[in-house]
C-alpha positions as CSV (number, residue, x, y, z in Angstrom):
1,X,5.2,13.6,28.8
2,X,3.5,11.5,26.1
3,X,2.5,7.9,26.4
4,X,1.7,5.9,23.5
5,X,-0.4,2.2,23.7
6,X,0.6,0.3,20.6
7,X,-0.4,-3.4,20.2
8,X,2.7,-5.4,19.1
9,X,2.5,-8.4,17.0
10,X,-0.8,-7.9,15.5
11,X,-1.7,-5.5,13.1
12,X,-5.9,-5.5,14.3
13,X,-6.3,-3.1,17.9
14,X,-7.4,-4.8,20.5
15,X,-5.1,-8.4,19.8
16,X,-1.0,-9.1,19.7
17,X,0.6,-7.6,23.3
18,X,0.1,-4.0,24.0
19,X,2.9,-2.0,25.4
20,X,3.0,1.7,27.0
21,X,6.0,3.7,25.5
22,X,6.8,6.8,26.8
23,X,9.1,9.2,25.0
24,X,11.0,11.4,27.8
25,X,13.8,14.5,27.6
26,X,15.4,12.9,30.4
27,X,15.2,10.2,32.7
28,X,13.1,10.5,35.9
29,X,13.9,7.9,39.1
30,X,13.6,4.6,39.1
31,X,10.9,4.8,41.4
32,X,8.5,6.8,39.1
33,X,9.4,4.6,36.5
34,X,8.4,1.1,38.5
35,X,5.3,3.2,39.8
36,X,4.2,4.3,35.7
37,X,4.6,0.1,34.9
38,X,2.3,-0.6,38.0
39,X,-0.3,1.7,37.4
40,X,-0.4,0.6,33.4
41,X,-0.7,-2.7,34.6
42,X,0.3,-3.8,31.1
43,X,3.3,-6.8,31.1
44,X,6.1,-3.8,29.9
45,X,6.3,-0.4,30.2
46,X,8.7,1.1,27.5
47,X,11.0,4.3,28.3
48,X,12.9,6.4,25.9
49,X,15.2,9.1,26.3
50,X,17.0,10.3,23.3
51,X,20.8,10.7,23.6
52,X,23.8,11.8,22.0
53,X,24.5,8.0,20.8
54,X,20.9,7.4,20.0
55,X,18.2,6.4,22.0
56,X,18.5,4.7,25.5
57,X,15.5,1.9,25.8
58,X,14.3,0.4,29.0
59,X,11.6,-1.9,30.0
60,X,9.5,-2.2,33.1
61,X,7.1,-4.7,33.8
62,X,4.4,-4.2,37.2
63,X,7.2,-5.8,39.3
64,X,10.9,-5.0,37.8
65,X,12.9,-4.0,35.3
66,X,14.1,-6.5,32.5
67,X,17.0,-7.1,30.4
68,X,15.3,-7.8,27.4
69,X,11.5,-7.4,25.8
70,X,10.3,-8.1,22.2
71,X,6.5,-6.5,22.1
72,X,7.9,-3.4,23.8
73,X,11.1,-3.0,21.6
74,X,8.7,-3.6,18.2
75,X,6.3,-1.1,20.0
76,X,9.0,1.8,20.5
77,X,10.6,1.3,17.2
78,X,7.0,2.1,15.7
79,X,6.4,5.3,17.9
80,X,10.0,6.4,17.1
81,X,9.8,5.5,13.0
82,X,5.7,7.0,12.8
83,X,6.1,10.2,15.2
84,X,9.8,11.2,15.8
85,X,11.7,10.0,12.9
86,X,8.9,9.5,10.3
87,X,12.0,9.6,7.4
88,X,14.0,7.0,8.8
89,X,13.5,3.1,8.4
90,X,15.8,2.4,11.1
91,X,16.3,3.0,14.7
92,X,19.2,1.7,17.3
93,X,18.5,1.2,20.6
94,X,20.9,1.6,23.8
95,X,19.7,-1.3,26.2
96,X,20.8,-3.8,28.9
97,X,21.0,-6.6,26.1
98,X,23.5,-4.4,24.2
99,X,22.7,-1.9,20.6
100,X,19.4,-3.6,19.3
101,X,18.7,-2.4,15.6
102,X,15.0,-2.4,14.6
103,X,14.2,-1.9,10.5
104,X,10.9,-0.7,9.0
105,X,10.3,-3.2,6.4
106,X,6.6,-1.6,4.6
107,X,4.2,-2.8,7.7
108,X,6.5,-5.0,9.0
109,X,9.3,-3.8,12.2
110,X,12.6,-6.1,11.9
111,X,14.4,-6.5,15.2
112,X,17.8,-8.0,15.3
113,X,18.3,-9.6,18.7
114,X,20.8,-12.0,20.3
115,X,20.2,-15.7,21.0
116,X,21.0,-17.6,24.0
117,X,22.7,-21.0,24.4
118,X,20.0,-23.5,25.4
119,X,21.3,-26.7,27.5
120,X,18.9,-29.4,28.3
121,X,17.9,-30.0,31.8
122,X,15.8,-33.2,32.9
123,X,11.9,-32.9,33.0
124,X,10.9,-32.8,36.4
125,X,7.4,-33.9,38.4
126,X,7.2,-30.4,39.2
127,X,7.0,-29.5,36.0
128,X,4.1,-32.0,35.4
129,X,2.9,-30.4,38.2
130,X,3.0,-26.4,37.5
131,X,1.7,-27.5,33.8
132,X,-1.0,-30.1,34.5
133,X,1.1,-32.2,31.2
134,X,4.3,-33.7,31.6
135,X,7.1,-31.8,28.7
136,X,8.6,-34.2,26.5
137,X,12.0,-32.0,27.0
138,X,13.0,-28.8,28.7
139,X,16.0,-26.8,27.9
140,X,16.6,-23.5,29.4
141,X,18.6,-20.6,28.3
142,X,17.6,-17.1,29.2
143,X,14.5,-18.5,30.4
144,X,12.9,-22.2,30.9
145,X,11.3,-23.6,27.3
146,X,9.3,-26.9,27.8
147,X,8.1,-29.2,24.7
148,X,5.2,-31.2,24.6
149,X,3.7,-33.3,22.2
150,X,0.5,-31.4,20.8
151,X,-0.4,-28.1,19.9
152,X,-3.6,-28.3,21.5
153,X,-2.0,-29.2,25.0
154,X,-0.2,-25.8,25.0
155,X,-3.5,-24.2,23.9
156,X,-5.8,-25.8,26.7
157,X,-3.1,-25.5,29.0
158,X,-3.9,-23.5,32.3
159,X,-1.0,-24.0,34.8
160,X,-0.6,-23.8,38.4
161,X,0.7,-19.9,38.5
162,X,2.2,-21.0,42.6
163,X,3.7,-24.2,41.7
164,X,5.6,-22.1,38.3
165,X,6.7,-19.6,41.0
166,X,8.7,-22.9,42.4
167,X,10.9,-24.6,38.6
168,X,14.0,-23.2,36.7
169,X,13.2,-19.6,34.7
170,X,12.3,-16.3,35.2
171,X,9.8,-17.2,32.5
172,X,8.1,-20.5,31.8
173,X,7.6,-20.6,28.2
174,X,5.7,-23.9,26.6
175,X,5.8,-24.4,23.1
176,X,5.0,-27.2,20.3
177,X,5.1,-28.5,17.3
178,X,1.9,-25.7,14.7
179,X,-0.8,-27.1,12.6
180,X,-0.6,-23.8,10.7
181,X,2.8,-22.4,11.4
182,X,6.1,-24.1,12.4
183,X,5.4,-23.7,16.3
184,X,2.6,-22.7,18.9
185,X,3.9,-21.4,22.1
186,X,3.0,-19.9,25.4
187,X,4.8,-17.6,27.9
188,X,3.8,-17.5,31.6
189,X,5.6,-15.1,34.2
190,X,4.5,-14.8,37.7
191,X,7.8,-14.4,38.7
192,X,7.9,-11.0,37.2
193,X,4.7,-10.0,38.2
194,X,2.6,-11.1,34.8
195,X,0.3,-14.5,34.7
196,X,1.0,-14.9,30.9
197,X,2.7,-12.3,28.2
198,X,0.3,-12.2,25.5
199,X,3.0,-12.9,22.8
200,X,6.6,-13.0,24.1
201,X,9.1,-11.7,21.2
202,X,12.1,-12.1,23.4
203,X,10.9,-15.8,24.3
204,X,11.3,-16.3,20.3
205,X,14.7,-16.1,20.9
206,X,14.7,-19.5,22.1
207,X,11.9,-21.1,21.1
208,X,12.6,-20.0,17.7
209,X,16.2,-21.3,18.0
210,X,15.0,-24.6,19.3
211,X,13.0,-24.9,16.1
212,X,15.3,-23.7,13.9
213,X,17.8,-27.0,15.1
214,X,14.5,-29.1,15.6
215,X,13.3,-28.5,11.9
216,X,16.2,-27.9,10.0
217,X,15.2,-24.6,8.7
218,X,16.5,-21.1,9.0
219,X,12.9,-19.1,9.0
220,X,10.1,-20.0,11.7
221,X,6.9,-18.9,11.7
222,X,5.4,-18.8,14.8
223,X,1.9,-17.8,16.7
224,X,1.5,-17.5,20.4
225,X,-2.0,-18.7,21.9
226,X,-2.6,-16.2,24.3
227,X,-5.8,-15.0,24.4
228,X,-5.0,-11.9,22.2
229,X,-2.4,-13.9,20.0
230,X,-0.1,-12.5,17.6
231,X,2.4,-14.0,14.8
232,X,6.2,-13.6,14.9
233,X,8.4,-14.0,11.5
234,X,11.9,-15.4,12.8
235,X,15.0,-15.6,10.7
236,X,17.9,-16.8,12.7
237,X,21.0,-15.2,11.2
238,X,24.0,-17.0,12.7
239,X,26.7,-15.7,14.9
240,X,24.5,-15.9,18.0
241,X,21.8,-13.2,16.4
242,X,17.8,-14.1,15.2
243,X,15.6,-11.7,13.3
244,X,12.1,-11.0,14.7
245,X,9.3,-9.1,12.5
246,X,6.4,-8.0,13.5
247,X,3.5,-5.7,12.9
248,X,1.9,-3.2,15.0
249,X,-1.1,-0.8,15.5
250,X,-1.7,2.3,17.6
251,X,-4.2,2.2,20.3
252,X,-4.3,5.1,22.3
253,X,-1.8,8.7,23.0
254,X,-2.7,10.0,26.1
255,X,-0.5,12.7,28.3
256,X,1.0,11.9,31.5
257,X,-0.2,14.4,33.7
258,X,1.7,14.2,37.1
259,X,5.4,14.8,36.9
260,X,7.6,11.8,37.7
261,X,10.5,12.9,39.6
């Protein structure tokens, strides 16, 4: 079985959010597949298996399998589009979240995605707490998104990973107003096994949202601060859907070499 390392969000190796994809005939346990994420170590492990409908996606992170993953999706659609189907410019995947499309735009990998409805909830001292800042607001859809005022406070941020373990969200995401694009933002996720997801394309579906109503404009450009970093192009297009582009660069193809059962 093949494995491919792509860097997602970045078109430079070694930056963005590397993912493991791993193109299969058929689908091997659950087991094997949580044991593949926790030996990558990376924040998702992608699995393909090519069916009469399509392909079937799923992601794995070191701790449990997801419902939804940006870097990963971008990553698979660019191993599918390069190595399987190098005369297509579009792929559908069969996931948890539903039939995610993904278009090859020249460098650029367009993924239409859904968006979540985002209710605000009140900012707590825990919050403070976890984050070492107090939000300005919170609002939590999918996962928890907190506001501040500054850029550089998500930037210089490094929060309490227990104390996150203990407010709303599967994932804490932080996010502000950008200097250089619309927003900055950070994802941090030590509930599913990952301190902080080098750039988070399913958080985009919310931060991105809550940008879109904050600035009045349809397109956001965004840049999470991760060490790595990477740059997402959002588009939201109504009826509960966003567009996220990205680039993305090959790393490494390596063979899996014990069989997963």
């Amino acid at each position: 079985m093949k494995q491919y390392i792509v860097d997602a969000f970045s078109n430079k190796p070694f930056s963005g959010n590397p993912a493991a994809v791993c193109v299969m005939e058929s689908w091997p346990s659950e087991e094997s597949m949580m044991k593949l994420a926790m030996e990558n170590n990376l924040s998702e492990t992608a699995f393909i298996v090519k069916e009469e409908a399509g392909y079937h996606l799923r992601w794995f992170t070191p701790g449990t399998e997801v419902e939804l993953c940006g870097h990963a999706t971008l990553a698979s659609s660019f191993v599918i589009l390069n190595y399987y189907e190098p005369d297509s410019d579009t792929v559908r995947f069969n996931t948890l979240s539903g039939v995610l499309t993904v278009k090859k735009k020249g460098s650029f990998y367009e993924m239409d995605f859904p968006t979540y409805e985002l209710k605000e909830i009140p900012v707590t001292d825990k919050m403070e707490q976890a984050f070492g800042v107090r939000p300005s607001k919170a609002v939590l859809g999918l996962d928890l998104v907190c506001v501040f005022e500054t850029e550089d406070q998500v930037r210089s941020m490094q929060p309490d990973q227990a104390l996150l373990m203990e407010i709303e969200g599967r994932i804490q995401n932080v996010t502000a107003a950008g200097k250089e694009t619309d927003c900055v933002s950070r994802s941090f996720c030590p509930k599913l096994s990952i301190a902080e997801d080098p750039v988070c394309g399913a958080a985009h579906c919310q931060i991105a949202d809550y940008w879109s109503r904050k600035l009045g404009k349809s397109q956001i450009y965004a840049y999470q601060a991760s060490k790595r970093g990477g740059y997402l192009h959002c588009e939201m297009l109504g009826n509960g859907r966003i567009a996220i582009s990205g680039q993305a660069v090959l790393v490494a193809i390596s063979e899996i070499a014990v069989e997963l059962p």
